[in-house]
C-alpha positions as CSV (number, residue, x, y, z in Angstrom):
1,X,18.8,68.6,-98.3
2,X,16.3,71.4,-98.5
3,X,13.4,68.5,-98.7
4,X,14.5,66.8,-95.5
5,X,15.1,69.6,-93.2
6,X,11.7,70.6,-94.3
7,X,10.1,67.2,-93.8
8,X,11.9,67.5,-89.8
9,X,10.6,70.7,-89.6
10,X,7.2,69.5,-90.4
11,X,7.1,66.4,-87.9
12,X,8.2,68.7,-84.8
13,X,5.7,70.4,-85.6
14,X,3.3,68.5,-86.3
15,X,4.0,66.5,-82.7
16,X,5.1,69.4,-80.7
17,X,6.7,68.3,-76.9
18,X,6.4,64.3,-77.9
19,X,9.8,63.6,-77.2
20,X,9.6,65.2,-73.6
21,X,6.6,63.7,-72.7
22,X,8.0,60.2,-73.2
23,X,10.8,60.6,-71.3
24,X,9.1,62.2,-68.3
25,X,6.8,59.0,-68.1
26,X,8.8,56.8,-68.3
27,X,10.9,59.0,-65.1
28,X,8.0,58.9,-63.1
29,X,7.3,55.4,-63.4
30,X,11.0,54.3,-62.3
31,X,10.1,56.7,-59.4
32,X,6.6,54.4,-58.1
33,X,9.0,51.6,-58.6
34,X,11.9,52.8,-56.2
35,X,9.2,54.1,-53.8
36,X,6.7,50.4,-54.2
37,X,10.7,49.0,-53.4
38,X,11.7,50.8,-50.5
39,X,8.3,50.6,-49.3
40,X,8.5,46.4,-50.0
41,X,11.7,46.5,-48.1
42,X,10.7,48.8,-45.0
43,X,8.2,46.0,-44.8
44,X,9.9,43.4,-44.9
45,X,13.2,44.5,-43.7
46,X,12.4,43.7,-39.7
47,X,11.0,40.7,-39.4
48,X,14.4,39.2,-41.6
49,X,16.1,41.2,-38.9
50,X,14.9,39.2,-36.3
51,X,14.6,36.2,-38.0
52,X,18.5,36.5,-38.5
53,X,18.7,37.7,-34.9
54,X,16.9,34.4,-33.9
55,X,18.8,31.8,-35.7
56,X,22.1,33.9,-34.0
57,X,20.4,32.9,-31.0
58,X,19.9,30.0,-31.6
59,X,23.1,29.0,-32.3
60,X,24.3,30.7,-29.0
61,X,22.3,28.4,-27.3
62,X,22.8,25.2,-29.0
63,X,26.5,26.0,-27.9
64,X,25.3,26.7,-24.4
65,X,26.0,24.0,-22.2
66,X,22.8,22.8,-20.2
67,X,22.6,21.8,-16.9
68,X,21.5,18.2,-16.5
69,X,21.5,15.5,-13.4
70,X,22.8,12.1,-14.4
71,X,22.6,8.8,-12.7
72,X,25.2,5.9,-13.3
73,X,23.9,2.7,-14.5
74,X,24.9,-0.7,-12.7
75,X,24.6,-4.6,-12.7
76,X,22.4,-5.9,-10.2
77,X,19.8,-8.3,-9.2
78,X,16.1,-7.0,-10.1
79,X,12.8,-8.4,-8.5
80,X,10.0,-9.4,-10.5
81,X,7.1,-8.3,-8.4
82,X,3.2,-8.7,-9.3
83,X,1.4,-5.6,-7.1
84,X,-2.4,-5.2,-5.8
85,X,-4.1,-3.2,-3.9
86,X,-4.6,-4.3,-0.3
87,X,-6.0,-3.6,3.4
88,X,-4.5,-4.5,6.6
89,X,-6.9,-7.0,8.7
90,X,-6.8,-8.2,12.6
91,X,-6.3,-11.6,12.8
92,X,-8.5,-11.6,15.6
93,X,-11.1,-9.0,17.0
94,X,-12.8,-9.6,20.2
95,X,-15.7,-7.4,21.3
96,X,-15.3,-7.4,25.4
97,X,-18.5,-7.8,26.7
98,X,-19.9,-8.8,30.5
99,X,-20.9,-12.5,31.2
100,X,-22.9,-11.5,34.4
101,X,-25.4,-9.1,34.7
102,X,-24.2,-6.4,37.0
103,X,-22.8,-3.2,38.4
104,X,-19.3,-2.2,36.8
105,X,-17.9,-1.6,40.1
106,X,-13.8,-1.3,38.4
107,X,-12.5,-0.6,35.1
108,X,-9.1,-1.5,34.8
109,X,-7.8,-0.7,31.4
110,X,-6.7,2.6,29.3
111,X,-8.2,3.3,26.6
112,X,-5.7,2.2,23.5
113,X,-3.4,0.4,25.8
114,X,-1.5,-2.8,24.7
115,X,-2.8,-5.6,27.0
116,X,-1.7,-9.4,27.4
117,X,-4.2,-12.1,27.8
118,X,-5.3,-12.7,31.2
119,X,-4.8,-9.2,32.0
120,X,-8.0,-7.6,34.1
121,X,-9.9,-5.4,32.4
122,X,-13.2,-5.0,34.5
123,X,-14.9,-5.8,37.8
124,X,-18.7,-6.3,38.0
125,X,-19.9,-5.9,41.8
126,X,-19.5,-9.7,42.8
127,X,-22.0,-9.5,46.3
128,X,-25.1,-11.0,44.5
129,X,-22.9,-14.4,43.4
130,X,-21.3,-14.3,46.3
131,X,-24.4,-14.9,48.6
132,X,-25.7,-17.4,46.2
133,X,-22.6,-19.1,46.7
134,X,-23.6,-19.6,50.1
135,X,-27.1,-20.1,49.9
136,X,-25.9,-23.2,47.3
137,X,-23.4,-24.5,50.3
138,X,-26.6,-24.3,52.7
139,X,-28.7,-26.2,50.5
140,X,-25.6,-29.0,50.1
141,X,-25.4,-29.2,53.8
142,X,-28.8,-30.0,54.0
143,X,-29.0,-32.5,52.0
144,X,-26.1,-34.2,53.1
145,X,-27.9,-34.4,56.3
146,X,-30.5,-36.0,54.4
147,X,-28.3,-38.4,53.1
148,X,-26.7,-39.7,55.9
149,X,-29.6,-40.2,57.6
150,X,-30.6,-42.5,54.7
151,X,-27.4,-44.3,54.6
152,X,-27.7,-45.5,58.4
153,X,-31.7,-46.5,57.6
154,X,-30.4,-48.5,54.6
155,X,-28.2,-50.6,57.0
156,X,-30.9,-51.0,59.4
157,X,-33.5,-52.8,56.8
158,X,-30.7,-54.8,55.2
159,X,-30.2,-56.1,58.9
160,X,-33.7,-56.2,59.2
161,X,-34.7,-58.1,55.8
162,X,-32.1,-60.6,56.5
163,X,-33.8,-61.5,59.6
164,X,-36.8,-62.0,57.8
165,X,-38.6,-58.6,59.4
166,X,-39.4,-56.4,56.9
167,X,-40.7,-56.7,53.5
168,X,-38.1,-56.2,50.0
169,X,-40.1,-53.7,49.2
170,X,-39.4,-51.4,52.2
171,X,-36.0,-51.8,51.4
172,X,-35.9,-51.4,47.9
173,X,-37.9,-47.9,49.1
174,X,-35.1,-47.2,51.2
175,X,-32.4,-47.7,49.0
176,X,-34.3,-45.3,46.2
177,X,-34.3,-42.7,48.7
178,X,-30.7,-43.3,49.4
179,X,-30.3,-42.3,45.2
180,X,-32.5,-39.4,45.3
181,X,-30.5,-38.2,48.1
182,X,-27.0,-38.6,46.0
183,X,-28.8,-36.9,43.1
184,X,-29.6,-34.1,44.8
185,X,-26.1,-33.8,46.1
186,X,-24.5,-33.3,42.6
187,X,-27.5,-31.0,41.4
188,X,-26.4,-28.7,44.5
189,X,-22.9,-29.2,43.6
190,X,-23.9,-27.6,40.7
191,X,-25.3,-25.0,42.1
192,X,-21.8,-24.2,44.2
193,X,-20.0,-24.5,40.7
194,X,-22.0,-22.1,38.8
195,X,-22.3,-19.6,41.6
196,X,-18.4,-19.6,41.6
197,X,-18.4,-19.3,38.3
198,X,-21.3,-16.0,38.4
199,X,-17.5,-15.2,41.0
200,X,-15.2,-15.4,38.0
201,X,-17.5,-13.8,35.7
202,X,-17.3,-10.6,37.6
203,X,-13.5,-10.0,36.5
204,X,-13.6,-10.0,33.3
205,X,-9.8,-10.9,31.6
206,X,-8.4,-10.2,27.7
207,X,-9.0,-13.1,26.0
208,X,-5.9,-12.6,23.7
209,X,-3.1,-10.0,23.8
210,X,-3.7,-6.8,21.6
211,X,-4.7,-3.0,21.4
212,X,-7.8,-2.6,23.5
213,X,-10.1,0.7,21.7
214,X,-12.1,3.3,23.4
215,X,-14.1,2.6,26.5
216,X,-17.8,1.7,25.5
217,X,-19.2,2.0,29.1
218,X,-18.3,3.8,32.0
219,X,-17.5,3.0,35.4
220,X,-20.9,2.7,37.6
221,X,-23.1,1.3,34.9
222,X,-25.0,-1.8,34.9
223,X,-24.2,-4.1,32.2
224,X,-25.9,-7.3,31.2
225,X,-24.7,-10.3,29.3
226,X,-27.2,-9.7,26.5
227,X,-25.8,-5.7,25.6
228,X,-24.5,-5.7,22.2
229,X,-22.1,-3.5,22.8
230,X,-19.7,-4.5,25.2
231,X,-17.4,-2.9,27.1
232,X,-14.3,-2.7,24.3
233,X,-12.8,-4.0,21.6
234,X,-9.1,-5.7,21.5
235,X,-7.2,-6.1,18.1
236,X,-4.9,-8.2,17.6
237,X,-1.7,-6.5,16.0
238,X,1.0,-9.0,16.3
239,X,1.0,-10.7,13.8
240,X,-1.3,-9.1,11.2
241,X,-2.5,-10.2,7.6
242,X,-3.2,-8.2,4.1
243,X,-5.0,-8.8,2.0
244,X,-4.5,-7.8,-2.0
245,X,-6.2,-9.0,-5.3
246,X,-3.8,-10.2,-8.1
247,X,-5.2,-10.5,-11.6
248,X,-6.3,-13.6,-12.7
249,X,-3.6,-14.4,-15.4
250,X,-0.5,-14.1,-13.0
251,X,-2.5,-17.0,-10.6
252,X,-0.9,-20.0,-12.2
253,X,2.8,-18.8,-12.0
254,X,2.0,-18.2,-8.1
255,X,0.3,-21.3,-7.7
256,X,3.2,-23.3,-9.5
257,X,5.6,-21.0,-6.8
258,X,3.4,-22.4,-3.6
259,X,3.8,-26.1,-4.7
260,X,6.9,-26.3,-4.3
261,X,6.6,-25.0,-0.7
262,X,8.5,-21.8,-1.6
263,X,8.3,-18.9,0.7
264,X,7.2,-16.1,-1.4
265,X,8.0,-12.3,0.2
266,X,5.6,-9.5,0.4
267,X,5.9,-6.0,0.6
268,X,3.3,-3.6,2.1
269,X,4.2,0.0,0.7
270,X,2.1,3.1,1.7
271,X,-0.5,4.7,-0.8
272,X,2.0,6.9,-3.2
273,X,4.1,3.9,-3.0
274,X,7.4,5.5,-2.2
275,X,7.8,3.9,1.3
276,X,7.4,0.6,2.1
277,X,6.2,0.0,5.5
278,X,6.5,-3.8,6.3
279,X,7.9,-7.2,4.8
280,X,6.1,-10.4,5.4
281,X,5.1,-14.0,3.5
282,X,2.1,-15.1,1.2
283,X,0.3,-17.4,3.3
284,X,-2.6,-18.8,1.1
285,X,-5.1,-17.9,-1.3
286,X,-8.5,-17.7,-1.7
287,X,-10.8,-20.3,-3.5
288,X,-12.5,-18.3,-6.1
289,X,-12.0,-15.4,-8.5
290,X,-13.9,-12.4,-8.3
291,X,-16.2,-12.2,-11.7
292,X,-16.4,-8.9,-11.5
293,X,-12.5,-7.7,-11.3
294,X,-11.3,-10.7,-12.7
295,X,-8.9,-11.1,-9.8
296,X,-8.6,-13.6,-6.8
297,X,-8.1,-12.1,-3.2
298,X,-4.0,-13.0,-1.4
299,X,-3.5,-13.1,2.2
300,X,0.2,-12.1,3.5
301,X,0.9,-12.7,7.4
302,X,3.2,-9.5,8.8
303,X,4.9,-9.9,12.3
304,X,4.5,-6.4,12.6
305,X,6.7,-6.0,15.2
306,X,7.3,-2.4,14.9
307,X,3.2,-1.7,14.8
308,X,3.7,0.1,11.3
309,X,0.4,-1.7,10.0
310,X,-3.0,-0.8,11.5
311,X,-6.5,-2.0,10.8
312,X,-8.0,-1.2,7.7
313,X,-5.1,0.6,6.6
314,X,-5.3,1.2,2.8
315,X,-1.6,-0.4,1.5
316,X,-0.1,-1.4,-2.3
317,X,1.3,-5.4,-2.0
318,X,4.0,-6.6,-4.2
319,X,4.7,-10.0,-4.5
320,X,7.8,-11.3,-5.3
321,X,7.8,-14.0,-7.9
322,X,11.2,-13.8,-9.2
323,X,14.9,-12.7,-9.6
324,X,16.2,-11.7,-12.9
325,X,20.0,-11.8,-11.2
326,X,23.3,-9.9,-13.2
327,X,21.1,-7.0,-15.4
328,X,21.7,-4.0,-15.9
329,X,19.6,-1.3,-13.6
330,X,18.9,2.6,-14.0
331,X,16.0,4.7,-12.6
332,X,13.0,5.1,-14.7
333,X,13.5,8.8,-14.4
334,X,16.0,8.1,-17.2
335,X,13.8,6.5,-20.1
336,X,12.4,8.1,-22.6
337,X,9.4,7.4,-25.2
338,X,8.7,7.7,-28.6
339,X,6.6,5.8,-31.3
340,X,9.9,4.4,-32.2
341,X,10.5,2.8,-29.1
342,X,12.3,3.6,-26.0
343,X,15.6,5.4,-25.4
344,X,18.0,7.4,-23.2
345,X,20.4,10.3,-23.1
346,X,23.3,8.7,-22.4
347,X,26.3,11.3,-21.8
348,X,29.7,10.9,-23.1
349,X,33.4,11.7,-22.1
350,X,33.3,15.2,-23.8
351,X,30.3,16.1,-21.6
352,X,27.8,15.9,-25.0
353,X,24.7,13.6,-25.1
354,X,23.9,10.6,-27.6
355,X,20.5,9.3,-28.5
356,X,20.5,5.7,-27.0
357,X,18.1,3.7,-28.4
358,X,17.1,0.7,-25.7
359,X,15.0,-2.4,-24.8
360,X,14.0,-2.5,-21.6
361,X,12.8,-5.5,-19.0
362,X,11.5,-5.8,-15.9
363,X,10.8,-2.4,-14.1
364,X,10.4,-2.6,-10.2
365,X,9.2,1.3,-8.7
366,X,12.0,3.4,-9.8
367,X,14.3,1.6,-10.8
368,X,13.9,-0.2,-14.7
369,X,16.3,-3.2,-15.5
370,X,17.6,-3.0,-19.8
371,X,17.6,-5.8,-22.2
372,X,20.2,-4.3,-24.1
373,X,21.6,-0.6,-25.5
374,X,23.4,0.1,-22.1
375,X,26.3,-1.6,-20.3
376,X,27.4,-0.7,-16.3
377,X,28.7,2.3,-15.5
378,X,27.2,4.2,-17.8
379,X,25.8,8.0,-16.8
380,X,22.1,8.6,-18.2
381,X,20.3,11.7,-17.7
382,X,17.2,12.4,-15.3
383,X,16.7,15.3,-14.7
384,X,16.8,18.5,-17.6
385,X,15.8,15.9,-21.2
386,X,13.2,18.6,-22.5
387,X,16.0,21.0,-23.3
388,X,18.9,18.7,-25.0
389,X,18.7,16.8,-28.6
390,X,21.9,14.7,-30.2
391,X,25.0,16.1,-29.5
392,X,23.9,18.7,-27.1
393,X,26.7,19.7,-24.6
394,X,26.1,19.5,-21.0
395,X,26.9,20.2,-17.6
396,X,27.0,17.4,-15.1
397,X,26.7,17.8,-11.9
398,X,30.0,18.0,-9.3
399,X,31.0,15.0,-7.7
400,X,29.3,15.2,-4.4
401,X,26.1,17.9,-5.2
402,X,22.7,17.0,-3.8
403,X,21.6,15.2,-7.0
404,X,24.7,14.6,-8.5
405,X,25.9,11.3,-10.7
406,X,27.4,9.4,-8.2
407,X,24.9,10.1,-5.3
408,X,21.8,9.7,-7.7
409,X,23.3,6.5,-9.1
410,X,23.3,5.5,-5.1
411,X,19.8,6.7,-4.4
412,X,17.9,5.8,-7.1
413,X,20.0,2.6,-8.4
414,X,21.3,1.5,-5.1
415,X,19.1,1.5,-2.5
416,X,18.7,-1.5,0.2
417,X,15.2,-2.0,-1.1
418,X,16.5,-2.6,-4.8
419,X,18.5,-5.3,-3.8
420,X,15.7,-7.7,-3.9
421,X,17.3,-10.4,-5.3
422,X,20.0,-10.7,-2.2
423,X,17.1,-10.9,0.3
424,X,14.6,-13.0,-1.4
């Protein structure tokens, strides 16, 4: 007993304070740890915060109803149209210019006014033609005078050569003169015709009925029948053609169309294609495709009866080909795209949306006919896609709202100008 307690003894002190330093370094490195931890979690703490704070809101908005505009779908007739690009052209253009050369003594026209053929447009001064009108009846009456007196002397030697008293040739002479006479009587007929003639000349008429352009020459000048001018320009407006290039590869289809006499219907819309302005019929087509656009040039007769088309007015043609009749119709607003194909939001009676996969046909402006994935009556959305996914509630519009389901299904879906299959 006395050996151990002296052995103890010996270790303490040998080692004096070992124990105690242990244990405080061991203390101070659970300290670092708590203070690397709490620093760890300061760190870190926020951004979890807000990442918690995010998926909350997320949630809140997933359950959020969203505010969408539908459109109903419906069966209908759907036109199969091939479009161009087009320009309105005069089927006539007449420069009005002076047959006479003269004073413009009357201008009888307003500038852009509609005139009728036969109308008066112009007077030239008609004094000059008028007194070689008379000096042409003088010269006639002269040598009518002349005439006569050669008729009587033509009797006179046939009495005479009969009787033996005057040579054949003196009345073969006679009876040349007699000729020359009548000769001259139809050259100054013509003379009295022409100067009538100068006479009509100096009113100058329309030649066809149209819109008559800007004056080119005022009232008091002389004009002559060689200016290049003229005096105006009519255009003829009623009817009117366009013409449009269609790509070579639709030609045959419209060729196979014209042989069997049908009537095919064209369209004239304006530039951003949203109004159309006129309807009228393919009359014929050119001879020749274009090389370099790989298109051959259409001409369309308008009646233009309202005066929408003008001149050189820039228009988009679509031809009617065809009818796909009984499919089902929805604007194009509607569809949407991705490398999987096509499809539509299509919502459902509990006011949430389903991912409707589709194959679509024919689509004519805004308005898109489907293959199949969609039957009649239908509500798609238009308007508010970027903020819904599968099974996203929404908020359709009330039943009247500007842009609401039944009145976009009538405007986009159901306009008069849809219905192409009932009018062609």
């Amino acid at each position: 007993m006395n050996s151990q307690a002296t052995a103890n003894e010996q270790s303490d002190i040998d080692v004096p304070g070992g124990k105690k330093r242990k244990s405080r370094a061991w203390l101070w490195v659970l300290v670092l740890c708590l203070l690397a931890g709490g620093a760890y979690y300061l760190s870190r703490g926020p951004s979890q915060a807000q990442q918690a704070k995010a998926k909350a809101d997320a949630a809140k908005m997933g359950a959020r109803a969203v505010p969408v505009v539908t459109a109903a779908t419906r069966r209908g007739d759907m036109g199969i149209f091939l479009e161009g690009l087009g320009s309105v052209l005069a089927l006539n253009t007449v420069t009005i210019r002076s047959r006479v050369d003269g004073q413009l003594d009357k201008v009888a026209f307003t500038e852009g006014q509609l005139v009728k053929e036969g109308d008066l447009l112009a007077q030239l001064d008609p004094r000059p033609f008028a007194v070689q009108l008379e000096q042409a009846e003088g010269q006639m009456a002269h040598d009518e005078a002349l005439l006569k007196n050669a008729n009587i002397d033509l009797e006179r030697y046939k009495v005479l050569y009969g009787q033996d008293s005057i040579p054949k040739q003196q009345l073969d002479t006679q009876l040349a003169l007699v000729n020359q006479y009548e000769g001259t009587l139809k050259s100054d007929q013509a003379a009295i015709d022409n100067a009538k003639l100068q006479l009509v000349y100096c009113k100058i008429t329309a030649p066809l009925t149209g819109r008559i352009g800007l004056r080119l020459v005022d009232q008091g000048n002389m004009v002559h029948a060689t200016d290049a001018t003229g005096l105006a320009v009519i255009t003829q407006l009623q009817p009117i053609a366009v013409v449009f290039n269609i790509e070579e590869d639709s030609i045959p289809q419209v060729l196979q169309k014209m042989r069997g006499d049908a009537k095919l219907r064209v369209d004239a819309w304006d530039r951003d294609k949203k109004k159309k302005i006129a309807t009228g019929e393919l009359f014929t087509v050119d001879n020749q495709i274009d090389q370099n656009s790989a298109t051959l040039r259409f001409k369309a007769i308008f009646a233009n009866e309202d005066f929408a088309l003008f001149p050189n007015q820039f228009v988009n043609a679509r031809l009617l080909i065809d009818t796909k009749r009984g499919t089902v119709l929805m604007p194009t607003a509607a569809v949407q795209r991705s490398p999987k194909g096509t499809y539509v939001y299509v919502v459902k009676a509990d006011n949430t949306v389903e991912v409707r996969e589709i194959v679509l046909g024919p689509i004519s402006g805004d308005e898109a006919s489907v293959e199949s994935g969609l039957a009649p009556g239908e509500a798609v959305v238009t308007e508010g896609v970027d903020k819904l996914q599968a099974g996203s509630k929404v908020i359709p519009p009330k039943a009247g709202a500007a842009g609401g389901k039944g009145e976009a299904g009538s405007k986009q879906g159901g306009s008069p100008d849809r219905k192409q299959g009932k009018g062609a």
